[in-house]
N, CA and C atoms as an extended XYZ file, in Angstrom:
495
Properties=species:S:1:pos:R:3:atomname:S:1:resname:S:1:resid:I:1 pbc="F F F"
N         0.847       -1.173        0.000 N   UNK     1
C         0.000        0.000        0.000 CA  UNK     1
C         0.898        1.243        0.000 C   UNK     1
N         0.491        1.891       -0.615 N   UNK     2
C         1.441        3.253       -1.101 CA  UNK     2
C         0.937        4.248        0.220 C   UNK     2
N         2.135        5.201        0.422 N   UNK     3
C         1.708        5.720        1.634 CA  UNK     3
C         1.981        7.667        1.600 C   UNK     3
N         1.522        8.873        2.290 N   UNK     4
C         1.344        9.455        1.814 CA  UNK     4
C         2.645       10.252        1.466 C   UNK     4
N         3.851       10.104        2.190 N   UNK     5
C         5.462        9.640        1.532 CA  UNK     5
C         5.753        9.379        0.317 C   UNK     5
N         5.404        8.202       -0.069 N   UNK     6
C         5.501        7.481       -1.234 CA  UNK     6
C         5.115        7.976       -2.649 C   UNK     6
N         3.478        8.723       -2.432 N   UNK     7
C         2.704        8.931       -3.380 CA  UNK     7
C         3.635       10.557       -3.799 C   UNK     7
N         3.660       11.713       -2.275 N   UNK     8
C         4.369       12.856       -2.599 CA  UNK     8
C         5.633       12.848       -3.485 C   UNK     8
N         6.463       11.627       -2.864 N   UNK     9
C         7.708       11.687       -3.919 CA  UNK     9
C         7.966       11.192       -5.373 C   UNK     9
N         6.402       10.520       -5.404 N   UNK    10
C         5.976        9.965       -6.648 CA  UNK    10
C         6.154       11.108       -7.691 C   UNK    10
N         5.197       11.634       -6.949 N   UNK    11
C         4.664       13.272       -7.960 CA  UNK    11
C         5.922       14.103       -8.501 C   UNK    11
N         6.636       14.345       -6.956 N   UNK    12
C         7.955       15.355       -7.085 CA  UNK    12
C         8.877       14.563       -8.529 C   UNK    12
N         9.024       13.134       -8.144 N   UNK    13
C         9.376       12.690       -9.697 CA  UNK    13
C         8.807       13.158      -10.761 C   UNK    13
N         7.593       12.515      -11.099 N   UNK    14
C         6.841       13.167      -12.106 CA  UNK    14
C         6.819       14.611      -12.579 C   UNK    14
N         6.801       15.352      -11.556 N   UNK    15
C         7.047       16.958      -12.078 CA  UNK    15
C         8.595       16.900      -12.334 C   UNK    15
N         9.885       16.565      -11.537 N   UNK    16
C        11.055       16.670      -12.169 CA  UNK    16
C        11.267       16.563      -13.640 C   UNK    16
N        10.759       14.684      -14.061 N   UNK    17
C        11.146       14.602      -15.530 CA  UNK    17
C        10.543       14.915      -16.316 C   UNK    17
N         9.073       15.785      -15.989 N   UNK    18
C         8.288       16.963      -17.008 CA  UNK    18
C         9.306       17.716      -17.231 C   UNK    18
N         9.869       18.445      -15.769 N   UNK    19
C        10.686       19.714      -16.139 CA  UNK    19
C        11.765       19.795      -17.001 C   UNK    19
N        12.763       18.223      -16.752 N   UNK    20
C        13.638       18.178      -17.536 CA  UNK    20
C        13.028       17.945      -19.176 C   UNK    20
N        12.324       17.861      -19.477 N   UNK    21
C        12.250       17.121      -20.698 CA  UNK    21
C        11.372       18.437      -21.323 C   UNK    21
N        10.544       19.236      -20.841 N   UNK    22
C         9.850       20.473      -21.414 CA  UNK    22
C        10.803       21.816      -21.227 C   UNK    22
N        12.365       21.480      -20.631 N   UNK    23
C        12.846       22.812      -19.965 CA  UNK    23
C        11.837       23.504      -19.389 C   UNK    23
N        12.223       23.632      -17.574 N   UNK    24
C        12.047       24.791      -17.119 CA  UNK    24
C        12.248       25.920      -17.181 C   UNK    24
N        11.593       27.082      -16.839 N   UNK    25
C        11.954       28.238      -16.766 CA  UNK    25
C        13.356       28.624      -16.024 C   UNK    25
N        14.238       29.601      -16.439 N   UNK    26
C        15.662       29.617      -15.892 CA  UNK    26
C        15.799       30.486      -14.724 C   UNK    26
N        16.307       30.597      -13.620 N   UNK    27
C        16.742       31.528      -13.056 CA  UNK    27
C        17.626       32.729      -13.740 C   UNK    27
N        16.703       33.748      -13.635 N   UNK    28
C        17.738       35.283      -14.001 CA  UNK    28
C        18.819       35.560      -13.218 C   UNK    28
N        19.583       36.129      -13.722 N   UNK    29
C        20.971       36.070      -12.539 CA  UNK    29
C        20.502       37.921      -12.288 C   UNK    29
N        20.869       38.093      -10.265 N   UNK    30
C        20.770       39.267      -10.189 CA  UNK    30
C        20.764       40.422      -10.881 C   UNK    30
N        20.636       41.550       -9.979 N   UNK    31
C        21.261       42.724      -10.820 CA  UNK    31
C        22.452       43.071       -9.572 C   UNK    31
N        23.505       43.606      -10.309 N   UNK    32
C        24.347       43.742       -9.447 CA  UNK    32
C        25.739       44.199       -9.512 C   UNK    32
N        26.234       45.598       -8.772 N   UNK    33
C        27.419       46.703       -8.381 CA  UNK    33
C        28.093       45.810       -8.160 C   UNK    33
N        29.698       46.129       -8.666 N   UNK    34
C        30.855       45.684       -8.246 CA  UNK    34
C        31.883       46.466       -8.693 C   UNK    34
N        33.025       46.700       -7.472 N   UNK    35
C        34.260       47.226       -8.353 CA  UNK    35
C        35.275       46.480       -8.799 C   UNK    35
N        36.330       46.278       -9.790 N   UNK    36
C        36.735       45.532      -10.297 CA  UNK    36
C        38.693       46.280       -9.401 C   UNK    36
N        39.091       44.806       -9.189 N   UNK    37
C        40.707       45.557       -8.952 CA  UNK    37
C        40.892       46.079       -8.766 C   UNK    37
N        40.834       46.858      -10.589 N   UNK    38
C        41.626       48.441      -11.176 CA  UNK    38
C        40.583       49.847      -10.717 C   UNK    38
N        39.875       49.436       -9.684 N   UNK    39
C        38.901       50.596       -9.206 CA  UNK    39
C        37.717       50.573      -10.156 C   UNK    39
N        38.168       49.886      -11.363 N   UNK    40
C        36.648       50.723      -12.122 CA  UNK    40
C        35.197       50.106      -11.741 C   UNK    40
N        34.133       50.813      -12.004 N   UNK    41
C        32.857       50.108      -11.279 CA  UNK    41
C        31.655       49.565      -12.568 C   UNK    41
N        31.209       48.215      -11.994 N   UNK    42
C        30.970       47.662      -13.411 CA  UNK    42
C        29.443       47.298      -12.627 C   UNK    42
N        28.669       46.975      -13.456 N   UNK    43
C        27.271       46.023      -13.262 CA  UNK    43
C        26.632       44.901      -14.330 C   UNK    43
N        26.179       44.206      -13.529 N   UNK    44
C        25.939       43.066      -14.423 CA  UNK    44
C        24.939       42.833      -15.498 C   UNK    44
N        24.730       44.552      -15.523 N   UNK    45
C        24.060       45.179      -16.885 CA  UNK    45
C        25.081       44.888      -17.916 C   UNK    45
N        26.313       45.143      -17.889 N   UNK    46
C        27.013       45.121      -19.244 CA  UNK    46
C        26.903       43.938      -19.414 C   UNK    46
N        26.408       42.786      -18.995 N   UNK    47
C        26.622       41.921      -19.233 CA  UNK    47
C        25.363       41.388      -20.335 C   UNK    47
N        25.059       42.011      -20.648 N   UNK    48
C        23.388       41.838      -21.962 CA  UNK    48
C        24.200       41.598      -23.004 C   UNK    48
N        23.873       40.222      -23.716 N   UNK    49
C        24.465       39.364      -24.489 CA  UNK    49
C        25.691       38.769      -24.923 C   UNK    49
N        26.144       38.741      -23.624 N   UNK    50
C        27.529       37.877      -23.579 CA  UNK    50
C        26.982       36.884      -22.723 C   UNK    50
N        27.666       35.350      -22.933 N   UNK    51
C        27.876       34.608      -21.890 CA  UNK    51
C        29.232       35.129      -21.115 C   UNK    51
N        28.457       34.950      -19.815 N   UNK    52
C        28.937       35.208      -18.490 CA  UNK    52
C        29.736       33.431      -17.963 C   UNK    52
N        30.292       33.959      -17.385 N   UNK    53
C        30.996       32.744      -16.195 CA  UNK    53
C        31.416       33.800      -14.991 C   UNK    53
N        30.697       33.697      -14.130 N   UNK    54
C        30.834       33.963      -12.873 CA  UNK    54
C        31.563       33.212      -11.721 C   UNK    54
N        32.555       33.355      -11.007 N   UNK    55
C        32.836       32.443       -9.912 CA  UNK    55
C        33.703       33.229       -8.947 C   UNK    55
N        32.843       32.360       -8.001 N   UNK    56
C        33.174       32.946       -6.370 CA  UNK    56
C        34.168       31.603       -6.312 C   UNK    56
N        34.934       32.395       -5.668 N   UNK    57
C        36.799       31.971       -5.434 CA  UNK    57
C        36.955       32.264       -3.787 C   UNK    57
N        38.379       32.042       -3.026 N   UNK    58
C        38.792       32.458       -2.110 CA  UNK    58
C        40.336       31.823       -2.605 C   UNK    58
N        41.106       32.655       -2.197 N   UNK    59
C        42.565       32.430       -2.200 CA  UNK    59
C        43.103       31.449       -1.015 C   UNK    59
N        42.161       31.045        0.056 N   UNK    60
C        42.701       30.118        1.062 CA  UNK    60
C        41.613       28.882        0.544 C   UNK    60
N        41.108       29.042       -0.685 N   UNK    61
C        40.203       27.450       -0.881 CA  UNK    61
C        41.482       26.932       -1.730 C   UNK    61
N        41.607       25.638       -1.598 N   UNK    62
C        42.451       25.001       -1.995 CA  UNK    62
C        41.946       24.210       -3.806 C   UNK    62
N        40.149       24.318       -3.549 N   UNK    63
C        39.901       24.068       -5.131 CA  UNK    63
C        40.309       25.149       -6.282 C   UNK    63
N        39.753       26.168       -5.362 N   UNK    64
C        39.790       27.087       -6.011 CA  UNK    64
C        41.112       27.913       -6.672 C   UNK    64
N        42.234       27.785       -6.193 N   UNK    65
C        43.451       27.667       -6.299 CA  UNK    65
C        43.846       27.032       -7.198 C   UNK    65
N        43.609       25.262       -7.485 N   UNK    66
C        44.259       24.435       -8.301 CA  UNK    66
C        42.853       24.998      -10.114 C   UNK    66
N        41.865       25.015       -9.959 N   UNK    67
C        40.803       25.328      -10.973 CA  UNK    67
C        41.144       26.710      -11.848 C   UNK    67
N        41.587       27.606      -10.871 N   UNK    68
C        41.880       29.167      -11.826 CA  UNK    68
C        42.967       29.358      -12.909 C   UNK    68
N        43.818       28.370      -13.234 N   UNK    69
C        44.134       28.226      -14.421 CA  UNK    69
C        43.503       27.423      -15.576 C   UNK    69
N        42.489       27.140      -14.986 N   UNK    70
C        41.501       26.415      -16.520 CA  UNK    70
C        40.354       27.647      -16.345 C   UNK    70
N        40.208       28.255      -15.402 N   UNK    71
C        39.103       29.243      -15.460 CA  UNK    71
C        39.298       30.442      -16.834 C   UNK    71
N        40.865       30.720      -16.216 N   UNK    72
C        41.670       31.202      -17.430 CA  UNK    72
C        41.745       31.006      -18.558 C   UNK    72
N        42.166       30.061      -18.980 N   UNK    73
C        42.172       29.512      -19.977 CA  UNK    73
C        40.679       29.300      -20.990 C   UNK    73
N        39.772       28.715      -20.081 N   UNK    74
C        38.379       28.614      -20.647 CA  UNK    74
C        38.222       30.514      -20.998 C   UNK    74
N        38.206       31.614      -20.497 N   UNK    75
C        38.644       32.836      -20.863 CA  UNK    75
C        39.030       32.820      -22.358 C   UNK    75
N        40.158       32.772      -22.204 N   UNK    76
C        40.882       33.241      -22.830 CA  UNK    76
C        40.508       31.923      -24.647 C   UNK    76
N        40.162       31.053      -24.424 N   UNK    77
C        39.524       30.202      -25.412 CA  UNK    77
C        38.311       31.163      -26.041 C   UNK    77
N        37.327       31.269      -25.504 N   UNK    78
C        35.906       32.123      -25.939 CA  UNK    78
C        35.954       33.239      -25.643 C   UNK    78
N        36.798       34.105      -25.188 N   UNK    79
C        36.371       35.548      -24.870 CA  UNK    79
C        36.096       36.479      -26.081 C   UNK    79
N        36.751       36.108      -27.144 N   UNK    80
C        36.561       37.220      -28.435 CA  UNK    80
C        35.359       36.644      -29.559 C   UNK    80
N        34.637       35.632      -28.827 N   UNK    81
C        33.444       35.317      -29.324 CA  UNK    81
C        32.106       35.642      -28.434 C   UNK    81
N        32.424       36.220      -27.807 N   UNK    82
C        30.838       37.039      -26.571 CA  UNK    82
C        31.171       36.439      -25.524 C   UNK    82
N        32.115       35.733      -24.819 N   UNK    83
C        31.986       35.441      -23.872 CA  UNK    83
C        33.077       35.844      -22.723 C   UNK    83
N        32.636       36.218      -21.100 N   UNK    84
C        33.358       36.845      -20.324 CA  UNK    84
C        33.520       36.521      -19.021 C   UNK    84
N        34.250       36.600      -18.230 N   UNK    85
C        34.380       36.188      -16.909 CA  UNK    85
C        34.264       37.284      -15.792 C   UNK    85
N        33.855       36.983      -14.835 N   UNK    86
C        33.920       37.422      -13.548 CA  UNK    86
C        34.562       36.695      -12.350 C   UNK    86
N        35.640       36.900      -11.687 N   UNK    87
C        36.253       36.051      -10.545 CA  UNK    87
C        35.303       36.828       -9.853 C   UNK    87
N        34.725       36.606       -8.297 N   UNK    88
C        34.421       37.489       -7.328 CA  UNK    88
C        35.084       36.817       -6.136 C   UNK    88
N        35.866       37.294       -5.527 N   UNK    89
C        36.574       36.656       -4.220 CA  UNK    89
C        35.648       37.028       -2.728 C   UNK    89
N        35.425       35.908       -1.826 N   UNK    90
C        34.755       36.062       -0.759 CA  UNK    90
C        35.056       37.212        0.076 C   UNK    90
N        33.885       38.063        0.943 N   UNK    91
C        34.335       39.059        1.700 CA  UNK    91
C        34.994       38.573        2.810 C   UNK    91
N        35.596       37.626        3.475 N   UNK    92
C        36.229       36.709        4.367 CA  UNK    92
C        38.060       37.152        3.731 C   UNK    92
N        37.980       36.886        2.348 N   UNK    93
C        39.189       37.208        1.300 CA  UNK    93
C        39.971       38.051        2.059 C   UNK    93
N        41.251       38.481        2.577 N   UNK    94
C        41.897       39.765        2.481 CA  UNK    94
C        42.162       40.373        1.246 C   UNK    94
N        42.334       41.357        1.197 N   UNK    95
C        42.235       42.166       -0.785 CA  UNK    95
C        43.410       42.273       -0.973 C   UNK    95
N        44.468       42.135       -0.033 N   UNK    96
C        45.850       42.448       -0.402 CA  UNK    96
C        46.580       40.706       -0.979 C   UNK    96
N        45.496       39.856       -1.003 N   UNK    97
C        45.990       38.587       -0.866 CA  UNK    97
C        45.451       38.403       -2.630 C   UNK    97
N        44.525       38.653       -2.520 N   UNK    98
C        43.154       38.712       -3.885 CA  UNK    98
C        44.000       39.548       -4.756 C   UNK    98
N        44.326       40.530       -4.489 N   UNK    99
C        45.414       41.312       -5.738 CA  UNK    99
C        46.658       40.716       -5.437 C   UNK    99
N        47.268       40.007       -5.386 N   UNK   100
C        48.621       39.625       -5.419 CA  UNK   100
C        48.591       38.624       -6.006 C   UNK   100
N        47.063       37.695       -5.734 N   UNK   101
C        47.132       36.388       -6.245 CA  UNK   101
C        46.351       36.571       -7.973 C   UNK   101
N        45.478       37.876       -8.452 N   UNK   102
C        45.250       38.529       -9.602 CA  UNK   102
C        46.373       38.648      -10.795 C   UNK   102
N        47.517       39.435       -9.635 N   UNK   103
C        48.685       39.991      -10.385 CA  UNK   103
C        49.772       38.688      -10.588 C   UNK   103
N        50.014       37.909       -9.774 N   UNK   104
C        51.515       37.109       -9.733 CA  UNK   104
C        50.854       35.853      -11.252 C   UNK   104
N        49.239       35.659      -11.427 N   UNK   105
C        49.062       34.566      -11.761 CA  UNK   105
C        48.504       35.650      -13.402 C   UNK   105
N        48.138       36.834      -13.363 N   UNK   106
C        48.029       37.209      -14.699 CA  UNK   106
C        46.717       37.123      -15.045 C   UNK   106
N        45.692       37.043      -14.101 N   UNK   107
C        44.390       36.641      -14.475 CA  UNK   107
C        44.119       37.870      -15.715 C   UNK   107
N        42.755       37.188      -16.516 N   UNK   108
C        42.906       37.729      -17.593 CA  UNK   108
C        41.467       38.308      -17.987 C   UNK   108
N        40.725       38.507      -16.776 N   UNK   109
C        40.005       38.787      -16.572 CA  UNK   109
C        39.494       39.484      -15.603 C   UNK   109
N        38.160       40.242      -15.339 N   UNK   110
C        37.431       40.846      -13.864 CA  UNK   110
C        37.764       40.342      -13.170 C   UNK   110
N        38.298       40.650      -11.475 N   UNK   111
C        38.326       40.427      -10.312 CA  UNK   111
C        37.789       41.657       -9.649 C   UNK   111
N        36.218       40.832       -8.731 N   UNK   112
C        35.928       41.848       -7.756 CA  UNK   112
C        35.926       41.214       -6.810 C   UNK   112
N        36.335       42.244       -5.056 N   UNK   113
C        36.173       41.518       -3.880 CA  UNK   113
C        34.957       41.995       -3.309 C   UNK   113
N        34.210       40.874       -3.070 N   UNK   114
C        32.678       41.322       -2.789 CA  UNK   114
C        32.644       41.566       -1.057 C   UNK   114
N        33.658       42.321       -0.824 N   UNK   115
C        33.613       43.180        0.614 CA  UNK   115
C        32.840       42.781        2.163 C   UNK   115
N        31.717       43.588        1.201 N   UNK   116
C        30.314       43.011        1.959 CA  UNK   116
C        29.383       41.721        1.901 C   UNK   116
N        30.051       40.971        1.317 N   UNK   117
C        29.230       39.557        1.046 CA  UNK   117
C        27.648       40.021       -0.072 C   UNK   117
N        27.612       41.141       -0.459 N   UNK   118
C        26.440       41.584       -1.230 CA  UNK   118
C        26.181       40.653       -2.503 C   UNK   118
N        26.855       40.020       -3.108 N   UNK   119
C        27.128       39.541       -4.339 CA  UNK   119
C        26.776       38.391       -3.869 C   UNK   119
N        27.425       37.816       -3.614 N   UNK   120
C        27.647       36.089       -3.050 CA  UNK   120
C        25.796       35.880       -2.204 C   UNK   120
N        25.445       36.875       -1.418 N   UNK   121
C        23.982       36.876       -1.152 CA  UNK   121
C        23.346       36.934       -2.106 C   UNK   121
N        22.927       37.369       -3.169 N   UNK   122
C        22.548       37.931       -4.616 CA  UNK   122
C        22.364       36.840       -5.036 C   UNK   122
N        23.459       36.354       -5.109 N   UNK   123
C        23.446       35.105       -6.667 CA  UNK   123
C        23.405       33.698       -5.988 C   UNK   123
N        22.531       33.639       -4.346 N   UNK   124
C        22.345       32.590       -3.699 CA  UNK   124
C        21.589       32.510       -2.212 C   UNK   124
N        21.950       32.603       -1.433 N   UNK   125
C        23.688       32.889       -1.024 CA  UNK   125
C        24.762       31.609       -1.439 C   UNK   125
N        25.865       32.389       -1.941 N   UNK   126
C        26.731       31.540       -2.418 CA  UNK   126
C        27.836       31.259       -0.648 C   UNK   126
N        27.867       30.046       -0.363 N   UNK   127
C        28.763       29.997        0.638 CA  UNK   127
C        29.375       29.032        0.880 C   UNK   127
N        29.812       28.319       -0.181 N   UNK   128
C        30.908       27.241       -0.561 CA  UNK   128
C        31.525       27.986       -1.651 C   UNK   128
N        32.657       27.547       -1.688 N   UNK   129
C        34.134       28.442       -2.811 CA  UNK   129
C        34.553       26.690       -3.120 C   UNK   129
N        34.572       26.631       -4.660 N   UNK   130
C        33.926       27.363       -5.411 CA  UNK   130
C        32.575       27.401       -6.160 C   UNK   130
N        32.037       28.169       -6.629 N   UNK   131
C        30.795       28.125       -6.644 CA  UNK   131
C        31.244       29.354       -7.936 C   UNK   131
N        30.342       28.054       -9.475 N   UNK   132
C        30.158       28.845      -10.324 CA  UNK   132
C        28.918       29.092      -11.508 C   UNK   132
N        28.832       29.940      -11.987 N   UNK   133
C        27.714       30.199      -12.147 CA  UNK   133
C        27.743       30.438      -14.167 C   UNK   133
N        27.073       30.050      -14.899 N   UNK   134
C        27.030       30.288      -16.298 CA  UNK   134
C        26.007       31.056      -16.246 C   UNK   134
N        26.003       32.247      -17.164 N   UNK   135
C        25.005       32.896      -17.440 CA  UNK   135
C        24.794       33.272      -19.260 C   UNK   135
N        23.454       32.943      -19.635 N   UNK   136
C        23.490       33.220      -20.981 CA  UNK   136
C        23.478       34.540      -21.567 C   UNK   136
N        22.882       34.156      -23.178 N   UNK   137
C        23.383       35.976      -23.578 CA  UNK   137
C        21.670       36.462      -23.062 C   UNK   137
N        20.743       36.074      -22.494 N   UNK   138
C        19.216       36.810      -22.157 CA  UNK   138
C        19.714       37.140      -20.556 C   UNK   138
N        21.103       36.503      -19.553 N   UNK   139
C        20.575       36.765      -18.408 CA  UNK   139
C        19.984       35.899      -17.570 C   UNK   139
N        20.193       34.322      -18.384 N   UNK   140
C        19.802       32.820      -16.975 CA  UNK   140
C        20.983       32.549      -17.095 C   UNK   140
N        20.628       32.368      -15.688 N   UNK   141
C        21.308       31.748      -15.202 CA  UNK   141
C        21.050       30.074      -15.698 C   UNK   141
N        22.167       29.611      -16.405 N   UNK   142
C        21.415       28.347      -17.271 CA  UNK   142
C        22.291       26.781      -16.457 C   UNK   142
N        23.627       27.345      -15.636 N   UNK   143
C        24.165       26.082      -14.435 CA  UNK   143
C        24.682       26.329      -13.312 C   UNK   143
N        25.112       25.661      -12.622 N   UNK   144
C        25.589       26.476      -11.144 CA  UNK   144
C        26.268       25.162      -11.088 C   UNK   144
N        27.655       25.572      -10.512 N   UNK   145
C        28.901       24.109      -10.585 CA  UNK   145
C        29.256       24.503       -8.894 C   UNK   145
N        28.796       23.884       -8.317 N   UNK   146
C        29.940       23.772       -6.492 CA  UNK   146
C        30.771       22.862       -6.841 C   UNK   146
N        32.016       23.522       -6.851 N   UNK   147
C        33.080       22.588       -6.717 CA  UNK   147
C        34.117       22.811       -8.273 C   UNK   147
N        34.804       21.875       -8.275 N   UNK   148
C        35.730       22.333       -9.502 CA  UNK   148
C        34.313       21.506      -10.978 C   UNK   148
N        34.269       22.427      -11.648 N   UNK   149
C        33.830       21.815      -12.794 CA  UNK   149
C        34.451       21.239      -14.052 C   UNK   149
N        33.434       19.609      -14.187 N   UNK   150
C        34.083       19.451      -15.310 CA  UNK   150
C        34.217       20.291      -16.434 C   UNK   150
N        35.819       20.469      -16.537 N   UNK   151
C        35.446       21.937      -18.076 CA  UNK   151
C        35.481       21.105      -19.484 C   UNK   151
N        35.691       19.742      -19.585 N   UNK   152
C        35.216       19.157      -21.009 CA  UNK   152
C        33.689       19.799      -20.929 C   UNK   152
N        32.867       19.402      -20.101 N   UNK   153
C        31.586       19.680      -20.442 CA  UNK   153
C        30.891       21.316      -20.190 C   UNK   153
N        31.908       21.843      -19.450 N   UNK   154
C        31.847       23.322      -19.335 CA  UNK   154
C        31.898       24.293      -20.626 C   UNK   154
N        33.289       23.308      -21.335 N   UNK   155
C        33.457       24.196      -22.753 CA  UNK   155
C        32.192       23.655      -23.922 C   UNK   155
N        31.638       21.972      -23.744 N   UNK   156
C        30.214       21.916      -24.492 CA  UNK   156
C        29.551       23.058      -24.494 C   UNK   156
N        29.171       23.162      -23.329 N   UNK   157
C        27.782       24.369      -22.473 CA  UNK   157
C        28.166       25.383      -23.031 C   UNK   157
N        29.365       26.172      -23.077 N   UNK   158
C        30.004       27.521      -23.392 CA  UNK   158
C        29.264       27.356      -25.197 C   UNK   158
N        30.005       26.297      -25.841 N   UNK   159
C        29.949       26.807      -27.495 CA  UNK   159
C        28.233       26.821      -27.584 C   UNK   159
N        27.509       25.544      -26.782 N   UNK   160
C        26.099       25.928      -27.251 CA  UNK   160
C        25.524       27.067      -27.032 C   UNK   160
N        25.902       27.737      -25.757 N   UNK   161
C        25.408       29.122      -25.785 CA  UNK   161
C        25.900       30.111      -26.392 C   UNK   161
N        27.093       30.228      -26.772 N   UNK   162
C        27.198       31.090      -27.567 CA  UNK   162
C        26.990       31.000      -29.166 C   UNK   162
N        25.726       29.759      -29.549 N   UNK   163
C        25.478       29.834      -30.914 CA  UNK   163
C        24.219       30.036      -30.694 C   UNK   163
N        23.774       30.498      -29.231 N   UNK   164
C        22.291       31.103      -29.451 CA  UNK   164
C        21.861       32.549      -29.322 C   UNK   164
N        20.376       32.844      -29.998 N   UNK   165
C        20.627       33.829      -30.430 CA  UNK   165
C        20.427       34.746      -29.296 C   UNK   165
């Protein structure tokens, strides 16, 4: 006899592999102030039709450390085809640690330190490092990776979105 456990998680199935199979609706990624490094102040307005890669980092996470040279790299692969990065380092971060570890490694991209934890609340709360976020060219948020992501299938995700319109 099925019980009223049984039947609820029945359903929650049933609505899952609707969702997967009709796509759900996406999460929009915030709106949201940041200063970058070099002082300048950016929002995640400029970000209207580029794919985004967002990721919250910390210089004392040890994933996050060994991952930021493929973060790079995935950069520096798609960037002159619409696509762009954001590091954001935890407000926990010291900034003198966050720019040293910017500068010695050449990042090749945005670095903001989200100070106040404002960001990392925003786009969650994000509170595992690392924690990353794809965003398309409309503004969904279309994956969210905790942890190091596979980037074979990161760079899939990247070219399909950037062949949409």
């Amino acid at each position: 006899m099925l019980n009223r456990r049984t039947l609820a998680l029945s359903a929650l199935s049933a609505t899952f592999a609707a969702c997967m199979l009709a796509g759900c609706a996406k999460e929009t990624a915030p709106a949201v102030d940041y200063v970058l490094l070099d002082g300048s102040q950016r929002s995640s307005s400029q970000w209207a039709g580029k794919v985004m890669l967002v990721n919250f980092w910390a210089t004392s996470c040890a994933t996050c450390v060994k991952e930021m040279p493929q973060i790079a790299a995935t950069h520096l692969k798609f960037n002159a085809r619409g696509f762009d990065t954001l590091a954001v380092a935890m407000s926990y971060d010291p900034p003198a640690f966050v720019a040293r570890f910017a500068e010695t490694r050449k990042l090749p991209f945005g670095v903001a330190i989200d100070n106040t934890g404002a960001i990392a609340k925003a786009f969650g709360p994000v509170q595992a490092t690392p924690t990353t976020l794809l965003i398309n060219k409309r503004g969904e948020i279309v994956k969210r990776y905790v942890g190091e992501p596979d980037f074979g299938a990161l760079h899939a995700l990247v070219e399909q979105l950037l062949k949409e319109a």
